[in-house]
C-alpha atoms as one frame of an Amber mdcrd trajectory, in Angstrom:
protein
  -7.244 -11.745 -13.247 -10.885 -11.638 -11.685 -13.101  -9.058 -12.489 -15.965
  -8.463  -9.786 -17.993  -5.833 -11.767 -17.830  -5.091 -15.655 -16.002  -2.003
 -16.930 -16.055   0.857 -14.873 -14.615   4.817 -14.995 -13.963   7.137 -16.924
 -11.516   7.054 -14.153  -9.957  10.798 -13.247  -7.392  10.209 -11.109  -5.434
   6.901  -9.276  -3.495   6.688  -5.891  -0.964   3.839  -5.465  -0.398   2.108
  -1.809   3.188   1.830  -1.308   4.204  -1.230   0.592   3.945  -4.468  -1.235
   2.649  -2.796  -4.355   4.837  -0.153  -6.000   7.906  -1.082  -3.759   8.554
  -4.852  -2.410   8.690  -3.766   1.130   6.868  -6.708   2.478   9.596  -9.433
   2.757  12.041  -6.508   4.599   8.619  -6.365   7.658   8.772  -9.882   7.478
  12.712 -10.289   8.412  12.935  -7.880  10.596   9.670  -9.168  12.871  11.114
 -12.749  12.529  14.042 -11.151  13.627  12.756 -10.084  16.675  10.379 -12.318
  17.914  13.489 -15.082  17.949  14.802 -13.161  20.026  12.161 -14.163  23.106
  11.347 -17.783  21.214   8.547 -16.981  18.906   7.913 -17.177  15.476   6.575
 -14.720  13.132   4.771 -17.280  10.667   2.033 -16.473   7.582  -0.862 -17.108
  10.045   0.421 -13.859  11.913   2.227 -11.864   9.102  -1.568 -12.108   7.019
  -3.281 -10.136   9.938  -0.736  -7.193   9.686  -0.266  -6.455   5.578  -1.559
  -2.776   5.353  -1.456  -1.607   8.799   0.321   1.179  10.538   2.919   1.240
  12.600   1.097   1.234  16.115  -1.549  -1.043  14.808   0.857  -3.246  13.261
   3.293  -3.192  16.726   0.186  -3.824  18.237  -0.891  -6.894  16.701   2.275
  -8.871  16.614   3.018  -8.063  20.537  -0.577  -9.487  21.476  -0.530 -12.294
  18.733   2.916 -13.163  19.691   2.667 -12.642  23.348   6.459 -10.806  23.237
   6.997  -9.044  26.432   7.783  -5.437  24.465   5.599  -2.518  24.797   4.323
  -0.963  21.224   7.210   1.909  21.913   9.729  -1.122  22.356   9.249  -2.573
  19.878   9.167  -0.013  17.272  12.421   1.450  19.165  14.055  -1.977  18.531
  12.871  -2.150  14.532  13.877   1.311  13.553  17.314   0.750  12.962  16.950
  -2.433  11.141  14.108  -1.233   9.114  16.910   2.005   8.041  19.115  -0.781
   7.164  17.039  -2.364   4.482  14.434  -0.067   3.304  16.856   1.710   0.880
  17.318  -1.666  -1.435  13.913  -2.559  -1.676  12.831  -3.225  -5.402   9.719
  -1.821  -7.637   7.146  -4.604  -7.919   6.710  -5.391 -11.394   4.603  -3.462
 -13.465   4.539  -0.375 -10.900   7.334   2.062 -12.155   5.895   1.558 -15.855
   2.249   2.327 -14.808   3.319   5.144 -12.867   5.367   6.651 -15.835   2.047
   6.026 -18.073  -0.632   7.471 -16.356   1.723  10.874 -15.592   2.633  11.035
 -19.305  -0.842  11.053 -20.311  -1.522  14.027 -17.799  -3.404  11.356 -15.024
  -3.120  13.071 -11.411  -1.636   9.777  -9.280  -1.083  10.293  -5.769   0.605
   7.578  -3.137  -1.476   7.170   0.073   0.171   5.182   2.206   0.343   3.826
   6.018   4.382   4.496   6.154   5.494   7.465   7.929   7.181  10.230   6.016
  10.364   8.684   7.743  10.367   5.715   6.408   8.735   6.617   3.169  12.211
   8.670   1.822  13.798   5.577   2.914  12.154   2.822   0.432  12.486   5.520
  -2.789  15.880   5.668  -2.365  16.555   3.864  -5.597  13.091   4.777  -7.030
  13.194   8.718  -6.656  13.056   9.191 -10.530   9.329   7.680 -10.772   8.244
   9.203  -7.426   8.894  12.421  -8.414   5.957  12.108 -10.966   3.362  11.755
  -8.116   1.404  14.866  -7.727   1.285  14.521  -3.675   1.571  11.539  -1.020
  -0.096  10.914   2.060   1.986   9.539   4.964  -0.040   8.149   8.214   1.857
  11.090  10.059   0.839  13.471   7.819  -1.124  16.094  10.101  -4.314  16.404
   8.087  -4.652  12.552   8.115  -7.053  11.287  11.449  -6.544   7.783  11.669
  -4.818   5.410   9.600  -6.003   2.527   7.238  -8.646   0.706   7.481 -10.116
   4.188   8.030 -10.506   6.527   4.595  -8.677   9.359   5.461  -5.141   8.652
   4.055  -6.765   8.273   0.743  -9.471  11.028   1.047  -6.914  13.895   2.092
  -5.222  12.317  -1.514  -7.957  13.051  -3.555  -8.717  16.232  -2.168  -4.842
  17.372  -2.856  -5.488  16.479  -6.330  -8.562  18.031  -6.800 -10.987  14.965
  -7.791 -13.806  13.806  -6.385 -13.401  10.405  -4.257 -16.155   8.675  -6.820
 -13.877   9.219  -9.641 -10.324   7.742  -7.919  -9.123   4.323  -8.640  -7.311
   3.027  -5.868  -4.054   0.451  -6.233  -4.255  -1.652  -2.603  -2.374  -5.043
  -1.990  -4.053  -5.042   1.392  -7.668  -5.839   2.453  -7.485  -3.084   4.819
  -6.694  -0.845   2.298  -9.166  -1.703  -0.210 -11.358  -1.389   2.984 -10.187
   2.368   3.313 -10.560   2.865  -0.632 -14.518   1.533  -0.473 -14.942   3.500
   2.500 -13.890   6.570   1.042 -16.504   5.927  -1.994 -13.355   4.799  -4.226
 -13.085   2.252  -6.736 -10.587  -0.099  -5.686  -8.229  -2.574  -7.261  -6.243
  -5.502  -5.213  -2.874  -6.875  -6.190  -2.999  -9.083  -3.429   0.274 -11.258
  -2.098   0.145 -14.535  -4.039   0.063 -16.353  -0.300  -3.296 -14.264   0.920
  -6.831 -15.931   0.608  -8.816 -14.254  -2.090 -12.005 -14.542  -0.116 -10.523
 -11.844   2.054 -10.636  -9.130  -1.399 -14.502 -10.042  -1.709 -15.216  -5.815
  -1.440 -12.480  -5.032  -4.121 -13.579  -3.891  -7.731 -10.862  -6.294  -9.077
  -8.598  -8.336  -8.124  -5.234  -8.813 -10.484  -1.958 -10.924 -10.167   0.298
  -7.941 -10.784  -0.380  -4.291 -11.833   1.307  -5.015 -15.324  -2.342  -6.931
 -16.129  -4.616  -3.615 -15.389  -7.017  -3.121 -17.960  -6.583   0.516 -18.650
  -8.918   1.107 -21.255 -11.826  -0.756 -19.256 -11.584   2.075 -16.790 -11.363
   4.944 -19.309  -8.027   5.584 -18.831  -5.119   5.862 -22.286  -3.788   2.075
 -23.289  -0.303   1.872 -23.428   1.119   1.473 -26.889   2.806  -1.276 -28.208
């Protein structure tokens, strides 16, 4: 655990990414995109797959066609992935420390929100196995959602989140895994905490408020918020 800046807070609400932070989504983007680009003799490798953690779907379609040089438009391509993104999404597992944070902060009366870059679509998909713990979340905020503008790195996911919950963007604590997400959280005037992918370079999380190894290590009580007992 690094901490950029001493204790912060009191903290009055937190919203949670998704992808790669409450659920292990990540690896099923990663198979499927190898997936594909064998198909026309390319290879979806880290130094591509680190350019596209916390991006939408266009963006992220995007990205990999140009990087990649795949002869797919952005509707192609995201025609091709849908099914095999259905297939998958449905067994991914919690990250560790997520559904026990979660469960914490909503007993202790903590609004928590998800913003995240999924679509609604895909979103039911991943909490298949995780509906319990979702249902605790006061509100989420897809990138399709109609009041949202434009998706990470811009604020608006996370600022239409706080606004749902009622709390000013300079008291929310924001859960990212992705640099462009903490981006969105700083831009929004949040405080924001990284739980980056143990393969991504640190230097890129230089703007995050702290950077931790897994959300099991948050120091609650640093940030005003109830310690869990025991």
């Amino acid at each position: 655990m690094t901490e950029q800046q001493s204790e912060r807070g009191p903290i009055k609400a937190v919203i949670f990414d998704m992808d790669g932070l409450l659920l292990d989504t990540e690896g099923v983007y990663t198979e499927v995109t190898h997936l594909i680009a064998s198909r026309y003799g390319r290879t979806f490798d880290w130094a591509v797959k680190q350019h596209t953690i916390g991006r939408g779907a266009q963006d992220f379609a995007r990205y990999v066609i140009e990087a990649l040089e795949l002869p797919l438009s952005v509707d192609e391509f995201l025609e091709i992935r849908a099914p095999m993104l259905d297939e998958r999404f449905p067994k991914a597992p919690a990250m560790h420390g997520a559904e026990a944070l979660v469960r914490h902060l909503a007993e202790n009366n903590i609004p928590i929100a998800v913003g995240t870059s999924s679509s609604v679509h895909y979103f039911k998909a991943k909490i298949q196995m995780h509906r319990a713990w979702f249902e605790l979340f006061e509100t989420v905020v897809t990138a399709d959602d109609p009041e949202v503008g434009a998706a990470k790195p811009a604020p608006d996911i996370f600022l239409v989140a706080a606004r749902r919950l009622g709390i000013a963007p300079a008291d929310c604590l924001v859960f990212e895994d992705s640099p462009f997400g903490v981006t969105a959280a700083k831009a929004a005037g949040m405080y924001a905490v990284a739980v980056p992918d143990s393969h991504m370079p640190l230097e890129q999380y230089e703007h995050a408020d702290l950077i931790l190894k897994s959300l099991a290590d948050f120091p609650l009580q640093n940030w005003g918020l109830p310690g869990m007992k025991g």
